[in-house]
C-alpha positions in Angstrom: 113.1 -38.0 -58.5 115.7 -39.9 -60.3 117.9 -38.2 -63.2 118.1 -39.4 -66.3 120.2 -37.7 -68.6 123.5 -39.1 -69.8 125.9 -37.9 -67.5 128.8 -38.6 -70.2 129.6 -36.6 -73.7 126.8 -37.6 -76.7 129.3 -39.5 -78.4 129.4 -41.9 -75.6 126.1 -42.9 -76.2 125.0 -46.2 -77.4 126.3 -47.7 -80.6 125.3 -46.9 -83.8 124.0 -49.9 -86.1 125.2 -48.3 -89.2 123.9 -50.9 -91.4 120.0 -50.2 -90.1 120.7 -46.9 -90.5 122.1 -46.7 -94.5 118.9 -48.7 -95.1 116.4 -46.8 -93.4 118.1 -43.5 -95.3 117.5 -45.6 -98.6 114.5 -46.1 -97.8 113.6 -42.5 -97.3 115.4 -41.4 -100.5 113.2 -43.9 -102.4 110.6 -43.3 -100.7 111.2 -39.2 -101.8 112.2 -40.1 -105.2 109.0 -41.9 -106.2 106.9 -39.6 -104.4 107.7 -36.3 -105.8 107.6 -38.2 -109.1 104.0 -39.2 -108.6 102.7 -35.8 -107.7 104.5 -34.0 -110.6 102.6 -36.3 -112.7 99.7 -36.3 -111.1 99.6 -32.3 -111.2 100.3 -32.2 -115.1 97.5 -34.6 -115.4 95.3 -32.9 -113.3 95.9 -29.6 -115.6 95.7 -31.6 -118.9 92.0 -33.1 -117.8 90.6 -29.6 -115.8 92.0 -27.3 -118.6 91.2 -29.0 -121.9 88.6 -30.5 -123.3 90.3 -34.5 -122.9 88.8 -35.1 -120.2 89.1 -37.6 -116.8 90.3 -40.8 -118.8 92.5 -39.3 -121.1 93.8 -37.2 -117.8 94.4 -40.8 -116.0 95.6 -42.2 -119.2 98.7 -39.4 -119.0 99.0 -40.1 -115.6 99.9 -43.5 -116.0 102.1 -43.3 -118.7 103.9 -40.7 -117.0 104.4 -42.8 -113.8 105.3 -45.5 -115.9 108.3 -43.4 -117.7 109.3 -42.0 -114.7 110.0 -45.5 -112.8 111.9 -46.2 -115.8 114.1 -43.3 -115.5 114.9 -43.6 -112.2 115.5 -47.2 -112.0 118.3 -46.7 -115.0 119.6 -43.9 -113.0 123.2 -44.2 -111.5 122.8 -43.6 -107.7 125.2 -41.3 -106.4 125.3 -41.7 -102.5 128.7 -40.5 -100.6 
């Protein structure tokens, strides 16, 4: 059976293609960002249409315009990446 491991230390390895990887990280922070964004809202509108008497439109409604505030938050928001 042949051997496959790297017989050398890790950082000997292939090179990195640093500009693939900043964008795929971007990516993911976006990607997190938006996400978490859209189930918060989703869970207060959930709560407003299940525990008062508004309803499923007015529930949707709220989602909406909080997804719609929240992109506009985070767009105007300075990134700060190291």
């Amino acid at each position: 059976m042949a051997d496959h491991s790297p017989a050398g230390p890790a950082e000997m390895g292939a090179p990195m293609d640093y500009p693939e990887h900043e964008k795929t990280y971007r990516l993911f922070l976006g990607l997190t960002k938006y996400g978490s964004l859209h189930i918060i809202a989703l869970m207060i509108a959930m709560a407003f249409s299940f525990f008062t008497s508004a309803g499923f439109f007015s529930g949707l409604i709220l989602f909406v315009i909080i997804s719609l505030v929240g992109i506009y938050l985070l767009r105007r928001a300075p990134e700060h990446v190291a």
